[in-house]
PDB file of N, CA, C and O in Angstrom:
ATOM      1  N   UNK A   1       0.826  -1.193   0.000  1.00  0.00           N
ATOM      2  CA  UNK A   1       0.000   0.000   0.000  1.00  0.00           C
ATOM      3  C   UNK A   1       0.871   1.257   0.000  1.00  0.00           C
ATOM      4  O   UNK A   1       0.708   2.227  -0.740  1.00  0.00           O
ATOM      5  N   UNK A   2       1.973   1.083   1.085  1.00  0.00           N
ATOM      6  CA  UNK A   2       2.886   2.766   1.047  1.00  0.00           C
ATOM      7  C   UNK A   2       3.277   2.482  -0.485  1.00  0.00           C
ATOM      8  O   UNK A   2       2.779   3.401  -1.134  1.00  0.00           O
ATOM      9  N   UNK A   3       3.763   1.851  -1.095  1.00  0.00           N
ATOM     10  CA  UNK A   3       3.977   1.896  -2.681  1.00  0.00           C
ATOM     11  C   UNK A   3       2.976   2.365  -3.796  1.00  0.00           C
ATOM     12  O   UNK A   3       3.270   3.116  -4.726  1.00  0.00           O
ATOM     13  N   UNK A   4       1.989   1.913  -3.601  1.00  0.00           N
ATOM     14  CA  UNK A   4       0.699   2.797  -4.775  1.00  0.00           C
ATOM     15  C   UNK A   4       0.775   4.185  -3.954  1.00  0.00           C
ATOM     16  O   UNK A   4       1.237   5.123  -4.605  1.00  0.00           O
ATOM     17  N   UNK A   5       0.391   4.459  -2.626  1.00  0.00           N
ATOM     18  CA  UNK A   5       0.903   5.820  -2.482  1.00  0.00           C
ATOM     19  C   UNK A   5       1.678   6.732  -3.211  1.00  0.00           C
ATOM     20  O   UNK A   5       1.585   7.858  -3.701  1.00  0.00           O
ATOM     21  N   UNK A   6       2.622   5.649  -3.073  1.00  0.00           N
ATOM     22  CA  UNK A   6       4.435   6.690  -3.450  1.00  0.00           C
ATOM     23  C   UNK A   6       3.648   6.924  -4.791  1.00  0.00           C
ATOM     24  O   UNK A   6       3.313   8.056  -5.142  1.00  0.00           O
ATOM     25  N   UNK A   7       3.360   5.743  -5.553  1.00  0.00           N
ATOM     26  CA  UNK A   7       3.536   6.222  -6.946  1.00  0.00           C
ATOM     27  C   UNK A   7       2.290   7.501  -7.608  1.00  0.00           C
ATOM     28  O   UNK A   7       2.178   8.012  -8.722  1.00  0.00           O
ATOM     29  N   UNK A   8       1.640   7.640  -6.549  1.00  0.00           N
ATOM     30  CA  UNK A   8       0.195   8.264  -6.669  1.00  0.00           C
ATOM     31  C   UNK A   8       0.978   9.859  -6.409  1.00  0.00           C
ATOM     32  O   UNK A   8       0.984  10.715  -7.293  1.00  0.00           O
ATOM     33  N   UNK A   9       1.472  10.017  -5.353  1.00  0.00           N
ATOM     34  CA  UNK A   9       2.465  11.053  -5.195  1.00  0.00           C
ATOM     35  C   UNK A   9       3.345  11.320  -6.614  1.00  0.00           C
ATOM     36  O   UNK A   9       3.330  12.429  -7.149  1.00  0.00           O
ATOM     37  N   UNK A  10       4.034  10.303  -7.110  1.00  0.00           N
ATOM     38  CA  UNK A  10       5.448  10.299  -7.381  1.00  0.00           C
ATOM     39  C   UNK A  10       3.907  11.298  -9.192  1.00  0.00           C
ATOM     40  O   UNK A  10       4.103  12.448  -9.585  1.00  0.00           O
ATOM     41  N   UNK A  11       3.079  10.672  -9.598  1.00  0.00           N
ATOM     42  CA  UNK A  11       2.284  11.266 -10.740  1.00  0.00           C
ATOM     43  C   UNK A  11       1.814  12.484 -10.352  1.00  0.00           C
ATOM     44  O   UNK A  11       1.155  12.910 -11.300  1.00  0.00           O
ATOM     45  N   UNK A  12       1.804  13.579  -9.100  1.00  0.00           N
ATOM     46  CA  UNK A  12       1.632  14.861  -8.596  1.00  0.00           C
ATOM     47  C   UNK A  12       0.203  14.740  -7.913  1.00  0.00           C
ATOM     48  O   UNK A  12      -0.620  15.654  -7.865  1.00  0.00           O
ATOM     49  N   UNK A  13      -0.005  13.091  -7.243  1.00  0.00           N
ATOM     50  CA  UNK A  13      -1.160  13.736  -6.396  1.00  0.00           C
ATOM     51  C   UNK A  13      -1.162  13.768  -5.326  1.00  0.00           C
ATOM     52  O   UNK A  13      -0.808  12.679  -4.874  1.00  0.00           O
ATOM     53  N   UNK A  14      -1.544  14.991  -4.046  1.00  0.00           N
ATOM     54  CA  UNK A  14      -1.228  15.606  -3.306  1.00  0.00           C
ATOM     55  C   UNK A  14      -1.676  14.286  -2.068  1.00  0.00           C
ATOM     56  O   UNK A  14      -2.598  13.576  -2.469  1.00  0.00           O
ATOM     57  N   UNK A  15      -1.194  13.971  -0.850  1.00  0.00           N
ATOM     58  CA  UNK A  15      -1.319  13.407  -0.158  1.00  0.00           C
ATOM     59  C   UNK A  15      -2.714  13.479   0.541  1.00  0.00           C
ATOM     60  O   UNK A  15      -3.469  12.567   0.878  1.00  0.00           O
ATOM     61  N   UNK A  16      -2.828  14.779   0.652  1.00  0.00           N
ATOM     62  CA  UNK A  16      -4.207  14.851   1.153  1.00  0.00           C
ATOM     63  C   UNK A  16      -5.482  14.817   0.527  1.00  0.00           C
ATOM     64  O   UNK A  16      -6.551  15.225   0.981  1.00  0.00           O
ATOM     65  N   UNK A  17      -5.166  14.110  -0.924  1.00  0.00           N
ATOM     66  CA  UNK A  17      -6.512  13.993  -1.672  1.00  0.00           C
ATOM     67  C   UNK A  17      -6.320  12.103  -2.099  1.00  0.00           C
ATOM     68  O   UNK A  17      -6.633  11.570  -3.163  1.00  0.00           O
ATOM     69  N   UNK A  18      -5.781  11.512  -1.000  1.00  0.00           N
ATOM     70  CA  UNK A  18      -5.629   9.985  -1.025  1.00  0.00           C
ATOM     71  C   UNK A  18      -6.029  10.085   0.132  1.00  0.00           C
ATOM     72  O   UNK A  18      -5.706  10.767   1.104  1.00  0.00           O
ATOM     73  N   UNK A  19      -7.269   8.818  -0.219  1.00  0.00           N
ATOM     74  CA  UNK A  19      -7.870   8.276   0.600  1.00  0.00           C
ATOM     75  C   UNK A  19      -7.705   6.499   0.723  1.00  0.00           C
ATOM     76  O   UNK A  19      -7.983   5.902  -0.317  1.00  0.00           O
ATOM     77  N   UNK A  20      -7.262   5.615   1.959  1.00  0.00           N
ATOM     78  CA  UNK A  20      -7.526   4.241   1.655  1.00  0.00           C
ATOM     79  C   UNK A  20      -8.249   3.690   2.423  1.00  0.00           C
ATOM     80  O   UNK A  20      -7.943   3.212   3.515  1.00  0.00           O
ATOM     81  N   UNK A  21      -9.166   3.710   1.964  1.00  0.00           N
ATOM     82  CA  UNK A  21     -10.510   3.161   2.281  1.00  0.00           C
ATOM     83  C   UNK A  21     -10.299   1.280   2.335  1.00  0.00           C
ATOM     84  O   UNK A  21      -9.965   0.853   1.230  1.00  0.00           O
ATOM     85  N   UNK A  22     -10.406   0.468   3.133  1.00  0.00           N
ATOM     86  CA  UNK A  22     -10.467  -1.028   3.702  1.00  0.00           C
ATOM     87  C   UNK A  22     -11.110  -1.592   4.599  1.00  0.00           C
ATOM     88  O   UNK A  22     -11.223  -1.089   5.717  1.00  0.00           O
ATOM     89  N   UNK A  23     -11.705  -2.869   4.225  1.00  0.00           N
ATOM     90  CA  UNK A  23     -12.219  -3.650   5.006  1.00  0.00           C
ATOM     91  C   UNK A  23     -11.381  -4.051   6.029  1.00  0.00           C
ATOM     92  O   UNK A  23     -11.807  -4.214   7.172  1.00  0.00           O
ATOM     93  N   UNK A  24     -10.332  -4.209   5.746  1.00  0.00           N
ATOM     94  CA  UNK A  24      -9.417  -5.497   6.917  1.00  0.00           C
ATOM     95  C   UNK A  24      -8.133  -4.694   6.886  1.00  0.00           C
ATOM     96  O   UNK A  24      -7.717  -4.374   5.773  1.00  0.00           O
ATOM     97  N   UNK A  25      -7.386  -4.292   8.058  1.00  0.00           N
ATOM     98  CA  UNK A  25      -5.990  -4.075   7.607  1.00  0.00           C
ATOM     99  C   UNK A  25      -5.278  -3.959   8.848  1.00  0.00           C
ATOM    100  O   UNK A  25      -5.742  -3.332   9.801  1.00  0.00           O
ATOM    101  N   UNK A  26      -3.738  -4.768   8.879  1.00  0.00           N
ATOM    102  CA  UNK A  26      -2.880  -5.298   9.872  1.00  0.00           C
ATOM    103  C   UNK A  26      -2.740  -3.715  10.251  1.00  0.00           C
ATOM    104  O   UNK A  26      -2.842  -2.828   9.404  1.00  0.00           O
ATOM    105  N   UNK A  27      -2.536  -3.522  11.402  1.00  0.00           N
ATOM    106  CA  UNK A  27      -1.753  -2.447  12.317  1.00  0.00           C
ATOM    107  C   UNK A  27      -1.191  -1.853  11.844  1.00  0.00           C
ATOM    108  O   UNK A  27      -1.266  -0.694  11.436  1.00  0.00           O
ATOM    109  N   UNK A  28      -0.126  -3.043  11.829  1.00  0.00           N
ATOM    110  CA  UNK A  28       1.146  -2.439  11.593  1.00  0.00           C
ATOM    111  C   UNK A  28       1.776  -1.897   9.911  1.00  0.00           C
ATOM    112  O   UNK A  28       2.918  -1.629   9.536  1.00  0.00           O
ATOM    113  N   UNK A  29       0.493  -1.898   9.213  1.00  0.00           N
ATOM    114  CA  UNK A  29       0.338  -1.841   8.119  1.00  0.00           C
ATOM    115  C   UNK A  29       0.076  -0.505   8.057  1.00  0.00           C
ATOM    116  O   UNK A  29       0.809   0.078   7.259  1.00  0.00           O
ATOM    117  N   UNK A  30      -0.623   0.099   8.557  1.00  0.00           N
ATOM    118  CA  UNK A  30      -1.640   1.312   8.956  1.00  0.00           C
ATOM    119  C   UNK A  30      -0.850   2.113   9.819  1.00  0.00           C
ATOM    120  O   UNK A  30      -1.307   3.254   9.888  1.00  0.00           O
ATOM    121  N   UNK A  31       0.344   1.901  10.620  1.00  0.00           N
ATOM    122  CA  UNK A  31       1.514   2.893  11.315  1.00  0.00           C
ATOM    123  C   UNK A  31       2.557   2.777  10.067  1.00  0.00           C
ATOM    124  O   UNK A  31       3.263   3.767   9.877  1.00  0.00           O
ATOM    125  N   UNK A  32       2.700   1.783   9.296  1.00  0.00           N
ATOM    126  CA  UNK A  32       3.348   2.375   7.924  1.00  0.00           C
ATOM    127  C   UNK A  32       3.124   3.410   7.094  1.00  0.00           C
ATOM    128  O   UNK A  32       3.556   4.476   6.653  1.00  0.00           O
ATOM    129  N   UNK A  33       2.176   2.545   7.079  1.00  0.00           N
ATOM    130  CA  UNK A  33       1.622   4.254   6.020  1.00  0.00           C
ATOM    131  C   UNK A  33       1.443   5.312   6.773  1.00  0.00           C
ATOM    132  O   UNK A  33       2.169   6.191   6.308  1.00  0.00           O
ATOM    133  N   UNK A  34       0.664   5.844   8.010  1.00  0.00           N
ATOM    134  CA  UNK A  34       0.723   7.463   8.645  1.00  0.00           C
ATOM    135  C   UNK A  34       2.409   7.296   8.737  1.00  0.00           C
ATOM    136  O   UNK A  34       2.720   8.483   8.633  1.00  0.00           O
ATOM    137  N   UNK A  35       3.680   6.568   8.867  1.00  0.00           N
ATOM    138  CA  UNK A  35       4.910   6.910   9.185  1.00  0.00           C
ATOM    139  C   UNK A  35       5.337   7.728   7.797  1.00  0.00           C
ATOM    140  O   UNK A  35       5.999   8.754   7.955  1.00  0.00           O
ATOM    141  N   UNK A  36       5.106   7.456   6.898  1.00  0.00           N
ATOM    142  CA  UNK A  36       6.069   7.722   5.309  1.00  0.00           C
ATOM    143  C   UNK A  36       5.098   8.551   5.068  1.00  0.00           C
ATOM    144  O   UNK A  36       5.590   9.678   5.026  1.00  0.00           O
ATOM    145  N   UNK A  37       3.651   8.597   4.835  1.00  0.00           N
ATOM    146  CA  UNK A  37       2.550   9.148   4.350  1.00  0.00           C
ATOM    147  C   UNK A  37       1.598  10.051   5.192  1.00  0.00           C
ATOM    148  O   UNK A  37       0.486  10.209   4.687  1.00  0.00           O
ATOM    149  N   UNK A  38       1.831  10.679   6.398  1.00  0.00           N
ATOM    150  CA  UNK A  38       1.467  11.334   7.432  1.00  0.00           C
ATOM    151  C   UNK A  38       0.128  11.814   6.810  1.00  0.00           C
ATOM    152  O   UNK A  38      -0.813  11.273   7.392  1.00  0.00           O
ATOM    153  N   UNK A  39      -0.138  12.378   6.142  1.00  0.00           N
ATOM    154  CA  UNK A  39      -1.339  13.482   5.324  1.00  0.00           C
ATOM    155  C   UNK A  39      -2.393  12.711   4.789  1.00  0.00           C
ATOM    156  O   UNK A  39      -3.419  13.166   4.283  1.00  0.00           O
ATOM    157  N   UNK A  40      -2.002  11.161   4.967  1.00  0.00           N
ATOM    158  CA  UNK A  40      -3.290  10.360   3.726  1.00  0.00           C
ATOM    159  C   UNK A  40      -4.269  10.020   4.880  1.00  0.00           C
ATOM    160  O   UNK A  40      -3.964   9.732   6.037  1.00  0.00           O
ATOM    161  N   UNK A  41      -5.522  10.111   4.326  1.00  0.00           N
ATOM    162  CA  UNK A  41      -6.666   9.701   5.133  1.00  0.00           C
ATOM    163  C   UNK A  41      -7.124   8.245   5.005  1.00  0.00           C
ATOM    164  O   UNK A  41      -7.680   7.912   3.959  1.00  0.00           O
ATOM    165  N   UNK A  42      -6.951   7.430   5.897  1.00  0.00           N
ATOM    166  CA  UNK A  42      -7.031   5.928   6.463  1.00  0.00           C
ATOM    167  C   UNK A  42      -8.683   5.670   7.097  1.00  0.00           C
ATOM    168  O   UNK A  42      -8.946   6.358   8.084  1.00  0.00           O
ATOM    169  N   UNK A  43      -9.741   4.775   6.617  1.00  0.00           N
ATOM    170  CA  UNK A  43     -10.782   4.366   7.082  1.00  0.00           C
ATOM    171  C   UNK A  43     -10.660   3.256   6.748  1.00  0.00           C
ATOM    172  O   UNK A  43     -10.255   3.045   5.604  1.00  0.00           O
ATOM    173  N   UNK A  44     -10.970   2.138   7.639  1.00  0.00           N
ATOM    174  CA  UNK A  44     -11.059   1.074   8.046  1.00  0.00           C
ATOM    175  C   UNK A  44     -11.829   0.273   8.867  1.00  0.00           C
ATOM    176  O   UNK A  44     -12.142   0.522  10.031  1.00  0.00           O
ATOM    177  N   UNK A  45     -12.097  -0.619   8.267  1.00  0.00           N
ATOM    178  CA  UNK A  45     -13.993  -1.435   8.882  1.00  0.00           C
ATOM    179  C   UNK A  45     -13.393  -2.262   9.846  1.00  0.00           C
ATOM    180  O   UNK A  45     -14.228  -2.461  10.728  1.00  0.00           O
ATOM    181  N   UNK A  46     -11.902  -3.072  10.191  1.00  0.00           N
ATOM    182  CA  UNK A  46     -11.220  -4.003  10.950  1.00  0.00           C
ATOM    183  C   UNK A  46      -9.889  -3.823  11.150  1.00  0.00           C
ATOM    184  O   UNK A  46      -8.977  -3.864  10.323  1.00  0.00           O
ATOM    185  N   UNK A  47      -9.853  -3.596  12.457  1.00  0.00           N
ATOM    186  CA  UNK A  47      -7.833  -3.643  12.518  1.00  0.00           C
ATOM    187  C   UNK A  47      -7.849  -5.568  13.030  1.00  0.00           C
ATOM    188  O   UNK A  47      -8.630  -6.118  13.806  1.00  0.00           O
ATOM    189  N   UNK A  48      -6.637  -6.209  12.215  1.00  0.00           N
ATOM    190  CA  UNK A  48      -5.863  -7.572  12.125  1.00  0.00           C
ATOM    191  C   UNK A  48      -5.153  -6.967  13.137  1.00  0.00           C
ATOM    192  O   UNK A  48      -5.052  -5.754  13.320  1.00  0.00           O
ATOM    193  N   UNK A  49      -4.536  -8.089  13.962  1.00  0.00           N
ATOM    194  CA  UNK A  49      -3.164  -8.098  14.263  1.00  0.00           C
ATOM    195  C   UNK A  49      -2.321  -9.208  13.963  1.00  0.00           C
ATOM    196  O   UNK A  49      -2.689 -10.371  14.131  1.00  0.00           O
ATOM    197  N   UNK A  50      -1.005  -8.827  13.446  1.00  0.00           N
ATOM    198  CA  UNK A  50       0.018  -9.850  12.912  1.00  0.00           C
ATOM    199  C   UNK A  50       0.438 -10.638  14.445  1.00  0.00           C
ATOM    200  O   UNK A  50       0.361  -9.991  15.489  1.00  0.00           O
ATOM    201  N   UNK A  51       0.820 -11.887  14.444  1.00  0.00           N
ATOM    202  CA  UNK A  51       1.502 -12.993  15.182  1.00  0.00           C
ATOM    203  C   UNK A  51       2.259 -13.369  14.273  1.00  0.00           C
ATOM    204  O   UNK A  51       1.882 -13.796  13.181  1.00  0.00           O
ATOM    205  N   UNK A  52       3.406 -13.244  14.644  1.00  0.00           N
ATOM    206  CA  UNK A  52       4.481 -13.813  13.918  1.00  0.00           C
ATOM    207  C   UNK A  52       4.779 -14.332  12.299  1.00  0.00           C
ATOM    208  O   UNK A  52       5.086 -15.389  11.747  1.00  0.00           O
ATOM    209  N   UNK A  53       4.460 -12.763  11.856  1.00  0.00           N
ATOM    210  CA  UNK A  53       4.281 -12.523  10.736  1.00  0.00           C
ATOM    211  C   UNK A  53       3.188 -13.099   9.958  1.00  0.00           C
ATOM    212  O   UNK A  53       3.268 -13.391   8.765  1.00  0.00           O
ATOM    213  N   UNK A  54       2.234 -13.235  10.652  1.00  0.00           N
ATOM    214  CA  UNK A  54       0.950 -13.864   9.604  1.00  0.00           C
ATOM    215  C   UNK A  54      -0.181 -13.240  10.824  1.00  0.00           C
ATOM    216  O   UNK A  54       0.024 -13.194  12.037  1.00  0.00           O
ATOM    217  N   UNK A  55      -1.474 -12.769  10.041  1.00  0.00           N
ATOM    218  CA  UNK A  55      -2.669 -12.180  10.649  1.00  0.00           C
ATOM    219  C   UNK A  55      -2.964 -13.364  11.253  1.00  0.00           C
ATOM    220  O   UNK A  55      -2.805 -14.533  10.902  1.00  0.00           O
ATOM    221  N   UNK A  56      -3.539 -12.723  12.470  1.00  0.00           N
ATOM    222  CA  UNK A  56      -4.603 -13.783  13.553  1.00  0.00           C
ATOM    223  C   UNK A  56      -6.022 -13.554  12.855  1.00  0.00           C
ATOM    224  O   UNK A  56      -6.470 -12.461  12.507  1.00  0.00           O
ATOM    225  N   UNK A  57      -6.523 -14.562  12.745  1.00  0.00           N
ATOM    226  CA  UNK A  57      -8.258 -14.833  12.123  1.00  0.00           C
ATOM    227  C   UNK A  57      -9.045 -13.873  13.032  1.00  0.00           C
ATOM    228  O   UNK A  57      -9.067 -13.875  14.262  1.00  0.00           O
ATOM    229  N   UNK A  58      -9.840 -12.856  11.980  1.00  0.00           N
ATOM    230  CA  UNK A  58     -10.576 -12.652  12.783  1.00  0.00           C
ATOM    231  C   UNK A  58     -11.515 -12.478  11.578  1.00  0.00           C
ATOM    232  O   UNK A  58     -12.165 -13.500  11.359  1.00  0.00           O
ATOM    233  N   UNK A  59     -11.747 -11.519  10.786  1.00  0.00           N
ATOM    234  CA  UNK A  59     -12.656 -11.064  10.024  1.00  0.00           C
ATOM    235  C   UNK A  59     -12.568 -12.143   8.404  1.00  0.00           C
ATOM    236  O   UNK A  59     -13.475 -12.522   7.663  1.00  0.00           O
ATOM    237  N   UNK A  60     -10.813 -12.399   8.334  1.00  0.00           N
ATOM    238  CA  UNK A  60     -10.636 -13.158   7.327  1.00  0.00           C
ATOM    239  C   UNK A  60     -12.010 -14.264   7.175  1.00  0.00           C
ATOM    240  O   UNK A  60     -12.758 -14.443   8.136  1.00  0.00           O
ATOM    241  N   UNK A  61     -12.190 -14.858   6.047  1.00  0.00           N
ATOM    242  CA  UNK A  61     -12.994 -15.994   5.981  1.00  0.00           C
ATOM    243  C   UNK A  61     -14.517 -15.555   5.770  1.00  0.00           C
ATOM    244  O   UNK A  61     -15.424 -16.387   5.789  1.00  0.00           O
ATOM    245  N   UNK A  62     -14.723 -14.251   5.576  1.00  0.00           N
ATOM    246  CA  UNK A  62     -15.963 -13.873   5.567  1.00  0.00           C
ATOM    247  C   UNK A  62     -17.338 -14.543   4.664  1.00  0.00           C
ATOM    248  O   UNK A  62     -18.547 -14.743   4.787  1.00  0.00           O
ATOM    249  N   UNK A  63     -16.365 -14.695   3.824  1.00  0.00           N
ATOM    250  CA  UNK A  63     -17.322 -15.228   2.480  1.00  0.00           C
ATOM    251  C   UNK A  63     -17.934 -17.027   3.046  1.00  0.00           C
ATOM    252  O   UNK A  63     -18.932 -17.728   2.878  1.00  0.00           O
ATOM    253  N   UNK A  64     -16.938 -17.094   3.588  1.00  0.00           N
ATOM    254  CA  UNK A  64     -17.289 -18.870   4.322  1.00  0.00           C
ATOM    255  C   UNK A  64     -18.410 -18.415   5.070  1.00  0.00           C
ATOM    256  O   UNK A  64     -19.433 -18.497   4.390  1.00  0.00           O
ATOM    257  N   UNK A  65     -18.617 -17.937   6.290  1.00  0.00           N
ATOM    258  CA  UNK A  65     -19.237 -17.326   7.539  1.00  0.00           C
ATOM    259  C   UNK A  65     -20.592 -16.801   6.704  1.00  0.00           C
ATOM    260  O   UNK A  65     -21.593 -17.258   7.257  1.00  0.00           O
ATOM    261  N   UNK A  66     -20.954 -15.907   5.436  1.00  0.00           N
ATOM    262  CA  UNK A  66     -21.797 -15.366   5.303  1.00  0.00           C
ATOM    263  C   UNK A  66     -22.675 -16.029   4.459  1.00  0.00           C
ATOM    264  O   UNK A  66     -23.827 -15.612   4.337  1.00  0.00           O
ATOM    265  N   UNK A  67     -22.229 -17.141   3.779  1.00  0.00           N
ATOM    266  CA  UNK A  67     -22.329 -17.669   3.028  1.00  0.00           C
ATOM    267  C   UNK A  67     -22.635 -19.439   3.138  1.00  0.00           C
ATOM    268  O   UNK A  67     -23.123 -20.259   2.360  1.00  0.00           O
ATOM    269  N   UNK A  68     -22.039 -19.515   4.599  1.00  0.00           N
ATOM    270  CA  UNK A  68     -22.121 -21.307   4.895  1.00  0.00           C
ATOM    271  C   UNK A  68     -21.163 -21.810   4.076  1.00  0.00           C
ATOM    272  O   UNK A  68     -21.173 -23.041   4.096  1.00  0.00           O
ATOM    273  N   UNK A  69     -20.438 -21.398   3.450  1.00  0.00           N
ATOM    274  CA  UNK A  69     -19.325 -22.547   2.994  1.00  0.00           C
ATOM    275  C   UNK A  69     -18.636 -22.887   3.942  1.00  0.00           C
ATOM    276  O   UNK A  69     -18.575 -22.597   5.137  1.00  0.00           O
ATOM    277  N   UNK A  70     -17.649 -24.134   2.645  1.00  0.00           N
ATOM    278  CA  UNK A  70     -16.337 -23.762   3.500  1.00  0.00           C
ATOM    279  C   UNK A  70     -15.327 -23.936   2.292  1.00  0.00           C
ATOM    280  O   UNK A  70     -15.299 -25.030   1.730  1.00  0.00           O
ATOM    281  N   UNK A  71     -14.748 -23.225   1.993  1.00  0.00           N
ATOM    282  CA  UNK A  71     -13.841 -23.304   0.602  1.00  0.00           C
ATOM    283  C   UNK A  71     -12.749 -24.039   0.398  1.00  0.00           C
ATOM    284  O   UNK A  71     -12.149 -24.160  -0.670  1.00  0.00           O
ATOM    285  N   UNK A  72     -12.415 -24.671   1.721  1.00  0.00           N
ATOM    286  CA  UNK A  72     -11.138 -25.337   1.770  1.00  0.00           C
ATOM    287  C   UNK A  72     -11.828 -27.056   1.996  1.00  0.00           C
ATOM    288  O   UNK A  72     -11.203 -28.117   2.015  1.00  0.00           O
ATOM    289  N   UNK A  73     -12.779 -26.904   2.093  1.00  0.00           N
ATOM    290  CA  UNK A  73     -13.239 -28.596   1.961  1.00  0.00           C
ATOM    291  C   UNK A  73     -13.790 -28.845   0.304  1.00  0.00           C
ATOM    292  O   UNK A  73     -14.558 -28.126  -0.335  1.00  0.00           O
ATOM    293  N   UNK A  74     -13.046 -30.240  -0.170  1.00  0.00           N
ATOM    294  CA  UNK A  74     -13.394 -30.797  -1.598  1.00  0.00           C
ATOM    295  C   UNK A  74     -14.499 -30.366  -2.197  1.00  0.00           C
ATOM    296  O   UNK A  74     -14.531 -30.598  -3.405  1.00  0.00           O
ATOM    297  N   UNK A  75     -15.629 -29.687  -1.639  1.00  0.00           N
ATOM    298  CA  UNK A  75     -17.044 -29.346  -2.626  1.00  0.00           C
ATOM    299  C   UNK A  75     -16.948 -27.867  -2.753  1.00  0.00           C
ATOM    300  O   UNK A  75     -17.812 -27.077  -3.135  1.00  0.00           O
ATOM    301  N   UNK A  76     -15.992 -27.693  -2.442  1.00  0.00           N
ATOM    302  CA  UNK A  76     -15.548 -25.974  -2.626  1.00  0.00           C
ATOM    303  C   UNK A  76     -16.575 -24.833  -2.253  1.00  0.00           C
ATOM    304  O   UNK A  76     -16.720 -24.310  -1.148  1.00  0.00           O
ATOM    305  N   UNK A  77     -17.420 -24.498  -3.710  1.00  0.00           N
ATOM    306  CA  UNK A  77     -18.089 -22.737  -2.853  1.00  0.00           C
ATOM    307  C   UNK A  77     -19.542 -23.261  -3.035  1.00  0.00           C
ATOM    308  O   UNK A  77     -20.237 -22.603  -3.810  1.00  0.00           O
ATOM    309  N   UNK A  78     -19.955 -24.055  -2.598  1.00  0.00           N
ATOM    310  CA  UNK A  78     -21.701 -24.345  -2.560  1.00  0.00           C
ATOM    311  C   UNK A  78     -22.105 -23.264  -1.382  1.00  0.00           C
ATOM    312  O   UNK A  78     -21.650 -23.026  -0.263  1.00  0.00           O
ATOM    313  N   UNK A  79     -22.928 -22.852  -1.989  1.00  0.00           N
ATOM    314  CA  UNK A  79     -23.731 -21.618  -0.961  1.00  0.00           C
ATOM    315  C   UNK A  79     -25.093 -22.083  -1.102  1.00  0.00           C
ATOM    316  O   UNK A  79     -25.523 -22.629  -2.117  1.00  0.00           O
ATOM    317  N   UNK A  80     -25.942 -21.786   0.238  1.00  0.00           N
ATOM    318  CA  UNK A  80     -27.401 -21.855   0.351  1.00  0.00           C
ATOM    319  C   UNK A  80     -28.286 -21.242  -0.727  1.00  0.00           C
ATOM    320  O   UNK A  80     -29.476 -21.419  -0.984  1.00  0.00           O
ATOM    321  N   UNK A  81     -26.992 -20.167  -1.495  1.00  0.00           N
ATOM    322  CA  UNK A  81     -28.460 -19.519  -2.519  1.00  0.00           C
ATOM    323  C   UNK A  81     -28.126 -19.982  -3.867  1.00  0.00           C
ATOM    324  O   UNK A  81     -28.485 -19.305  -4.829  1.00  0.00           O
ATOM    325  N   UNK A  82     -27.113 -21.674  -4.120  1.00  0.00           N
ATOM    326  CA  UNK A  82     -27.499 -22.020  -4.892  1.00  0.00           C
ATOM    327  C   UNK A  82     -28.149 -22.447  -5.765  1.00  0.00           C
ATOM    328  O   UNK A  82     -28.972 -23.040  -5.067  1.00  0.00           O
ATOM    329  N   UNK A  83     -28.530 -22.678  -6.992  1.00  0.00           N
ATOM    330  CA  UNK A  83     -29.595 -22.980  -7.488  1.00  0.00           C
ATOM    331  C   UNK A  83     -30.148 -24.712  -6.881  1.00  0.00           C
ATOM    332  O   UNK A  83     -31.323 -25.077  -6.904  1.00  0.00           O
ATOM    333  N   UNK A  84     -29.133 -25.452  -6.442  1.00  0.00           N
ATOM    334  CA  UNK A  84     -29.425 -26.972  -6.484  1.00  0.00           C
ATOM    335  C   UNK A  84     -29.389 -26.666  -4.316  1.00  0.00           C
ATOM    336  O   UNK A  84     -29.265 -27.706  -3.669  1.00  0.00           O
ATOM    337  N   UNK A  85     -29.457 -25.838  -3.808  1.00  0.00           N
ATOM    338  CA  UNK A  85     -29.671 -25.725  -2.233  1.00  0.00           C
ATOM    339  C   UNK A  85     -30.796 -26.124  -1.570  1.00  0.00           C
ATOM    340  O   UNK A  85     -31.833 -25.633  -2.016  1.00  0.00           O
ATOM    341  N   UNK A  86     -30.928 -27.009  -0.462  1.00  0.00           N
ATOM    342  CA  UNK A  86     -32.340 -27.059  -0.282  1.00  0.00           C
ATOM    343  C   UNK A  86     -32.667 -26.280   0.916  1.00  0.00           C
ATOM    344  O   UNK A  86     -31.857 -26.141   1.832  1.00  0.00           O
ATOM    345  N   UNK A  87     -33.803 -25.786   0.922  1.00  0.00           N
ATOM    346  CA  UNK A  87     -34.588 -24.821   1.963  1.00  0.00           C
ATOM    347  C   UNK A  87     -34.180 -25.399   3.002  1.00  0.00           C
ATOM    348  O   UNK A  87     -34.532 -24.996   4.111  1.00  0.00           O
TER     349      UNK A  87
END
């Protein structure tokens, strides 16, 4: 993300007319960017936190959860509002 910044900058656009708007985003992701990028405006629906370099579950998996799947078992993305689902 501080990289599409830079380059959003680096084409003359002003910091304070970037906005990054996210569902999910690590911390320490989000003290990166206000560190290099002080002026950009940050909204965010979930702060992650990293454990040892990989996010702890929290919001991840949504589409499973909202949906009743489970994407990592052999029948992959069957959802309730499939056409072949039963009531």
């Amino acid at each position: 993300m501080v990289g599409c910044i830079s380059e959003l900058k680096a084409r003359g656009v002003s910091e304070e007319r970037i906005f990054v708007l996210a569902p999910v985003a690590a911390r320490e992701v989000l003290w990166r960017i206000a560190e290099v990028h002080p002026k950009v405006t940050m909204v965010v629906g979930k702060v992650d936190e990293f454990t040892a370099g990989r996010l702890v579950p929290g919001v991840a998996r949504c589409q499973e959860r909202y949906f009743s799947t489970n994407l990592s078992s052999p029948m992959g993305t069957r959802s309730p509002l499939s056409a072949d689902a039963k009531p």
